[in-house]
N, C-alpha and C positions, 0 to 999 in steps of 0.2 A: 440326696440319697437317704439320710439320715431319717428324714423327715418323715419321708415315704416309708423307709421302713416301720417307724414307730405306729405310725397310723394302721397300715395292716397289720402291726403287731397287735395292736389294740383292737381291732375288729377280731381277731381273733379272739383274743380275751373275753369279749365281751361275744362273744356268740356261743362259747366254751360252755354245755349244759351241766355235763357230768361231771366236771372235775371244779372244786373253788377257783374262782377267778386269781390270778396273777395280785399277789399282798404289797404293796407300797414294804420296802426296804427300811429300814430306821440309816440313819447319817452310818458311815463307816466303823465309826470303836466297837460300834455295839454288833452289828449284823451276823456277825456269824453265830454268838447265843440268841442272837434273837433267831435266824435261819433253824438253829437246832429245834427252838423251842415250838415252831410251825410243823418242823419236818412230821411229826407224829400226826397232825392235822390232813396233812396233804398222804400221805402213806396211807390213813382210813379210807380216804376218797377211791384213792385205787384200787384197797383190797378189796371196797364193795363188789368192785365188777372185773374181777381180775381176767384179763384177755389182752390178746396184743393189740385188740386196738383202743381199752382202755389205759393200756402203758402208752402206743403213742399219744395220745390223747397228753397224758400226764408228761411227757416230754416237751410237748407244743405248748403248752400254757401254763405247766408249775415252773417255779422259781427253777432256774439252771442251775444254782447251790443244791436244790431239793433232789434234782435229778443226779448231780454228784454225789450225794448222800446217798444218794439209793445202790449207784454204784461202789461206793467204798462200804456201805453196809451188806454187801454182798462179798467183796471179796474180804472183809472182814471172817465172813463167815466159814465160805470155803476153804480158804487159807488153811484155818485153825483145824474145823474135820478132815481137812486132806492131813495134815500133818499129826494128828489124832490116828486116825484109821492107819495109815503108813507107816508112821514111828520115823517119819521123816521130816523134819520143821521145814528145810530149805526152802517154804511152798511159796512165800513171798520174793525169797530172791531169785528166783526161777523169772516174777514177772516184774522185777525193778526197773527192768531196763526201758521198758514201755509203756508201762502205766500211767506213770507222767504225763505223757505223751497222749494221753487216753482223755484224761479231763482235762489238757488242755483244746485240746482238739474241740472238745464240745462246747467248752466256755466260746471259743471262737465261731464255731459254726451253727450253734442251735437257733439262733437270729436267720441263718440263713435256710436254715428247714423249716424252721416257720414262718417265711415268705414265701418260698418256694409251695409250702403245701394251698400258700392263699391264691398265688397265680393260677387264671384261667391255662384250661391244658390249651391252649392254643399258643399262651404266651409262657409257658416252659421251654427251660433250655433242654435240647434235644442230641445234641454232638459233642463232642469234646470238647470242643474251640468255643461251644457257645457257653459250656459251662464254666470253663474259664473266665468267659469275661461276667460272666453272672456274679464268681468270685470276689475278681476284682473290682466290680463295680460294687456290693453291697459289704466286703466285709472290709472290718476297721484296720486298717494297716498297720498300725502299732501292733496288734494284737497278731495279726498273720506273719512280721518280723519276732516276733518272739515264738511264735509257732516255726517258723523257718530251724530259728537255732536249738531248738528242741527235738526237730526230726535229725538234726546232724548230730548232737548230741546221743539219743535214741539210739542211730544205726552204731555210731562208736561203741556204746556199751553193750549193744547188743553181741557186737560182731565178735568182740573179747571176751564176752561170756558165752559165745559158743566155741571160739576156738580151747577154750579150758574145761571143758566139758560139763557147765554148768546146769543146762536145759536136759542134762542128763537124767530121768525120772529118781536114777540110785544115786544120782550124788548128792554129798549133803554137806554145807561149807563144817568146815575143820574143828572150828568150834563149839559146835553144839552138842559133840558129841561130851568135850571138855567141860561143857557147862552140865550136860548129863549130869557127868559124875559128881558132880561136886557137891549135891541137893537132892534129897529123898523126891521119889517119885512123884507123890503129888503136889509139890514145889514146882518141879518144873512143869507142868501138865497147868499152873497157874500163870510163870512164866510163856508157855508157849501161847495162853491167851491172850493175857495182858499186855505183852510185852511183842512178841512176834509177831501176830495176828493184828491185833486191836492198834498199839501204837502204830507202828510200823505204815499201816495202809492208811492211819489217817493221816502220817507224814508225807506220804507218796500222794494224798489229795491236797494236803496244807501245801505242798512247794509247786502246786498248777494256781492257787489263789490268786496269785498278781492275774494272772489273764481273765479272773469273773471281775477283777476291776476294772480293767481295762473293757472290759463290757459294759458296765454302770457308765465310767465314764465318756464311753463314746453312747448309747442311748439313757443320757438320766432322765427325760420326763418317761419312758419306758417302764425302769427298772424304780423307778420312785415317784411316785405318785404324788401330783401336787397337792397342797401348794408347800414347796420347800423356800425354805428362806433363802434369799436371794443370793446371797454370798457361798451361800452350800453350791446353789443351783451353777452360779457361774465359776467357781473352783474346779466342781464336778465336767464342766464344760472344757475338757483339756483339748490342744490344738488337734484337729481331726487329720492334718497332715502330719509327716515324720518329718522330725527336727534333726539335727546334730548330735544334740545326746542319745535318741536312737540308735543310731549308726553308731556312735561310740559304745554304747554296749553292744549292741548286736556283731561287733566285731570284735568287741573283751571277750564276748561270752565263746564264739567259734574260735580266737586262739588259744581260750582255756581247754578244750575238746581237741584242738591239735594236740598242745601240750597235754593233756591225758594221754592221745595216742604215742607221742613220743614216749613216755614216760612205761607205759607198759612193753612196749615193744623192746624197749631196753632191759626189761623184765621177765619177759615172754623169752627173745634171746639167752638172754647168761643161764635163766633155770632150765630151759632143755638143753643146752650145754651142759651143763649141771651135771645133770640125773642122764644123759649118757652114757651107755654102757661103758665101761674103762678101754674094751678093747678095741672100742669102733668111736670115742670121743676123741677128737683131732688135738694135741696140746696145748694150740691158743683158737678162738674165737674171736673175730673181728664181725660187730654190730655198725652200721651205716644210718646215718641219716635219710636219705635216699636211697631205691630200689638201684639197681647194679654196680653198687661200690660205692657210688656220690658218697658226697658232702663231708661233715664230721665223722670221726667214727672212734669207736672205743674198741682195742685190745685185749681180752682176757687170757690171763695167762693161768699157771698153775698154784700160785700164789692167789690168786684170786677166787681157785677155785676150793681152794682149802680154808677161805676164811669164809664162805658159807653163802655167802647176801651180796648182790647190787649194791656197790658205792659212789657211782659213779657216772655222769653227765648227769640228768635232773636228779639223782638219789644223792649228787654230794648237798644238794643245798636242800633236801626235805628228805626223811627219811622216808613220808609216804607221799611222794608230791601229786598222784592222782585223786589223792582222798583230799589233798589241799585247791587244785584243781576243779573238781567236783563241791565242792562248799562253794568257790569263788562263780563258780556258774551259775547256781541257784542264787546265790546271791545280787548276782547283776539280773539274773531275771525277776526279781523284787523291785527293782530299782525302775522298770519300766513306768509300772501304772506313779511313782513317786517323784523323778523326774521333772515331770510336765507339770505340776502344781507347783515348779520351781519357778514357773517363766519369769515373773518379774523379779525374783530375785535378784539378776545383775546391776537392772534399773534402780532399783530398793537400795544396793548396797552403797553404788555411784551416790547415792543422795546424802545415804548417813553419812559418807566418808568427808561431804562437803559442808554438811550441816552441822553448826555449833548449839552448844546451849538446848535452850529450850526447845529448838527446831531438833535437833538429835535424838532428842528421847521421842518427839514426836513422829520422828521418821522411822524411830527402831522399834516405837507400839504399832504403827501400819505395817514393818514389815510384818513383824510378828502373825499379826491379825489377817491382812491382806496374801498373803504369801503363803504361809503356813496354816492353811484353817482347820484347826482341832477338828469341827464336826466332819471333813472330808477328808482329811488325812488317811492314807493306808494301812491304817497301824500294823492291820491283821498281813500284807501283802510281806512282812519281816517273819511273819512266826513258820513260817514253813523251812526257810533258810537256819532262824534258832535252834529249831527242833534238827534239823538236817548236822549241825553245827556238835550238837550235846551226843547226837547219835555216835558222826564217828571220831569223837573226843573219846568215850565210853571203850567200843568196838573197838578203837585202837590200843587204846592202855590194856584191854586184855587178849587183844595179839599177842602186843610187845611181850606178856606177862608169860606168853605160852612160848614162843619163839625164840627170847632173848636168853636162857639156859645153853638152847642148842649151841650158840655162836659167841665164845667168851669175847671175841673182839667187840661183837656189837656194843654189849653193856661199856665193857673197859676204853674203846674208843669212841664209836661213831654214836651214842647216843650225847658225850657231853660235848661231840665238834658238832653234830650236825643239828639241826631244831627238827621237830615231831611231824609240823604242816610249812612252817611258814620261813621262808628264805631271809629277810632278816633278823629273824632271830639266831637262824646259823650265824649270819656278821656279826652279833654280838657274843653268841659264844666265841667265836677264833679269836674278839679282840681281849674275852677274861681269859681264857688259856693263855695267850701271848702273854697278858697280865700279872697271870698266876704263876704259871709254870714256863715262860719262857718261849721265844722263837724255836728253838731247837727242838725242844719236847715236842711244841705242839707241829712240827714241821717231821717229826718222826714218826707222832702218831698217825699224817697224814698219808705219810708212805705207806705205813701200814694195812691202807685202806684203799694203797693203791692208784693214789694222787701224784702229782709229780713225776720227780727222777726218779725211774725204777734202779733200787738196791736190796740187797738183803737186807734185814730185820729182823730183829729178836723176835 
């Protein structure tokens, strides 16, 4: 299948008048500057003859980075004049939940529009069922498993950003209006470019990158133009079947997206209890695991509702565990196109573990070399999860900074029992409190927060 594709890809390329033909890739470190430094090349080609059907044209045969470029340098654009003209910034979080979803989508499928546009219309798929297996018979299944947990991902966040009324054209998240004030006017009118506009969408295209690799390396004489060094070429050659580590992320990554959903619903819950009128909020709330009472469930009382915040089932071990959730996702979808350049490591390690001496170093320069090769390496398939990572490190310290006034217990308790994203580091805070201050204290602070034996407290 593979083979076939490339080869009609290539007649396409090569029959392509109007637009530059499809540019040989450089080895992996470098590709993305090097992609930037093309895009401008490939962008004059189209504006020559700007028409729909010299965009598709420029879809079918320029680089699929090129074509993502084009798409993040658009919503770069809008983004920024929507939030300009409006005096509303939210313009990016409005489309977070899907974007993603967007380029990944085309990294997956643009292989299969440009066979499709090469098939005789005789031999087009015509039915549902026939395009189905059109599907699955030409596109890379690595790459359509990582597209699987991005559509369940996608609808997750979607669905939670409409029941909060965030697609709402007048809403605008909390903060912006915070960061407003704090910086003369055309401060932020620099910020709302550079930072909200500009970063932001090239974050939302950097965290779809693992899937333009996972393109490379299921067509590399395609996407790289021989003749590549041979070690590149068969590195880049990853198993074209789903392995085990597959399924092991692709099932990390859907109980991360559970655990999101758990984790807001417990959220969604307690704050419209909350904000319940006094004369029509019932005095405890009880939240479920499952729909009609199942499972585990949490009790709020009024104690609960006077210390202000969620403490409680995923919020005892992360204060924000969907923001911890959401990093841990994108980050196993990095992990895909990276993986598979692992195979022989097990083999590799088995040998050093047996080899002495001079054989040991010799075994541990091939693993190196054999295993891990610099020129194919994904380096770039990490920066979207980093950048994802620094974002809501950032975002969240100036939450906490606006929110933690309102709620004295948060600061005086639950920011030194509980950790920020990640649940072990809550276990090592309870075991310095224990430390510090004692079983008791720290067993009082917990009640506090509504752990445990319910008692009064100071």
């Amino acid at each position: 299948m593979s083979s076939v594709l490339d080869t009609l890809r290539s007649t396409l390329f090569s029959s392509s008048k109007s637009l530059p033909l499809m540019e040989a890739l450089p080895p992996f470190p470098s590709f993305p500057l090097y992609s930037l430094s093309t895009f401008p090349a490939a962008l004059s080609a189209l504006a020559q003859t700007p028409s729909l059907e010299a965009l598709k044209q420029f879809y079918l045969t320029a680089q699929p980075i090129h074509s993502a470029l084009l798409l993040c340098s658009w919503n770069v654009l809008w983004t920024w004049l929507a939030g300009e003209i409006t005096g509303n910034v939210s313009q990016v979080d409005r489309v977070w939940t899907f974007v993603p979803l967007v380029y990944t989508i085309h990294f997956t499928i643009q292989p299969l529009v440009a066979l499709y546009s090469l098939l005789p219309q005789a031999q087009r798929p015509e039915t549902l069922a026939a395009f189905w297996n059109f599907f699955l018979n030409n596109v890379d299944h690595r790459q359509a498993l990582a597209l699987g947990t991005q559509i369940v991902w996608s609808a997750r966040l979607t669905y939670n950003a409409a029941r909060r009324g965030f697609f709402d054209p007048r809403s605008e998240d909390y903060r912006w209006p915070v960061a407003r004030d704090m910086v003369p006017a055309w401060a932020f009118k620099i910020f709302n470019f550079a930072f909200i506009a500009l970063y932001q969408n090239i974050l939302l295209m950097l965290i779809a990158i693992p899937s333009h690799y996972l393109l490379i390396q299921a067509h590399p004489q395609t996407y790289h133009s021989p003749p590549l060094p041979e070690k590149v070429s068969h590195a880049l050659m990853t198993y074209p079947y789903l392995t085990t580590s597959d399924y092991v992320l692709a099932s990390l990554a859907l109980l991360c997206v559970y655990g999101e959903y758990v984790s807001d619903g417990i959220q969604q819950s307690y704050q419209s209890w909350k904000h319940t009128p006094d004369s029509k909020r019932p005095k405890t709330k009880r939240w479920t695991l499952f729909p009609f009472g199942l499972g585990p469930s949490i009790t709020w009382g009024e104690e609960d509702r006077k210390r202000g915040f969620v403490a409680q089932g995923t919020w005892a071990y992360s204060r924000h565990p969907a923001f911890a959730l959401e990093q841990t996702f994108w980050w196993l979808q990095s992990f895909f196109p990276i993986l598979p350049l692992f195979r022989g490591f097990p083999t590799a390690v088995v040998k050093a573990f047996h080899a002495t001496g001079d054989d040991l170093f010799k075994t541990v320069e091939l693993l190196v070399k054999d295993v891990v090769l610099v020129e194919s390496f994904p380096f770039w398939a990490i920066a979207g999860p980093l950048a994802l990572s620094g974002l809501f490190m950032g975002s969240t310290l100036f939450t906490e900074w606006i929110s933690t006034p309102k709620y004295p217990l948060y600061s005086a308790v639950y920011k030194k029992r509980v950790a920020m994203f990640w649940p072990i580091e809550t276990y090592f805070k309870r075991v310095w409190l224990s430390l510090t201050q004692g079983n008791e204290k720290r067993k009082l602070g917990e009640r506090k927060l509504g752990w445990g034996e319910r008692r009064k407290v100071d």
